[in-house]
Every structure is written in C-alpha cells, then in structure tokens.
N, C-alpha and C positions, 0 to 999 in steps of 0.2 A: 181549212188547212191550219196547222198548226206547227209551228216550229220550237226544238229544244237543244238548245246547246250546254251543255256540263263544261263546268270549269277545268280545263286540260284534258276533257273526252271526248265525245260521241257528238255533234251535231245531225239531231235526228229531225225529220219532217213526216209528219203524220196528214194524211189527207186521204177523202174517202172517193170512192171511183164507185158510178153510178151509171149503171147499162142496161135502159129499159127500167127504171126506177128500182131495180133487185142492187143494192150497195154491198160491197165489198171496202177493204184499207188498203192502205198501200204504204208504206214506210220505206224510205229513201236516207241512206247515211251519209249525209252532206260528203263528208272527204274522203270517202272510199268508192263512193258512187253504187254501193251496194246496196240490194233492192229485193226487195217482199214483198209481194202481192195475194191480199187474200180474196178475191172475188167472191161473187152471190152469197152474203149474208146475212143477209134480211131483206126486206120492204119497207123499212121504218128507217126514215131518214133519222130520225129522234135516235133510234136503238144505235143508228151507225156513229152518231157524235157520241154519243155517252162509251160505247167504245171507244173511241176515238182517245177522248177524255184520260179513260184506264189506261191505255197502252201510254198513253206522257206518263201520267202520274209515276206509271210503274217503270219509266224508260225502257221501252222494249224495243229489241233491236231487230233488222228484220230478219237475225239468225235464229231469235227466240219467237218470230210471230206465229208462225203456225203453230206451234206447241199452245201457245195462250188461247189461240184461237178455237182452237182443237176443246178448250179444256170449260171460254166461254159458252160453247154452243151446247 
C-alpha cells in the first residue's frame, strides 16, 4: 500500500488486491472517497508493485486508471 498526498490536492492510496494470486490495483481518493479498481492483471506480485510504483510516480487518479492501465498491458 502506498499513500500520496500533493500539496493543496489529491490525497491518493494506491494498493494492490490479489484473488487467487492473479493481482489487479486499486486506487482510492482519500477525500472524495472516489475509487478505481483494475482487477486480474498479472500473476507477478513484482509486476503489480512496479505498477503500483508508476501510478504514484505519475499520480494517477482513479478517473485516469483504466486509460493507463489499458495503455500498460
């Protein structure tokens, strides 16, 4: 799990949800309570943090996660 919060923006939480060891993200906007869910996308715990990783770096929100998502796979 990973948490980001920007200076007068976005406090975002990036964590991965694993079902049957196939891992998907999940990204949660702290004060809107607004929520993205990408399911089954990988087998590679490693592959789901270094995603994980991208989506902070790049603060994605989870208005923009499927698009990224769509554009990782």
């Amino acid at each position: 799990m990973l948490s980001l919060c920007k200076d007068g923006g976005a406090c975002l939480l990036y964590t991965s949800d694993a079902e049957l060891e196939i891992y998907g993200v999940k990204i949660v906007e702290k004060r809107s309570g607004v929520v993205a869910i990408a399911p089954g996308l990988t087998t590679s715990g490693r592959k789901i943090l270094h995603l994980i990783d991208l989506l902070s770096k790049g603060t994605v929100t989870p208005t923009s996660l499927a698009d990224i998502v769509e554009d990782w796979l």
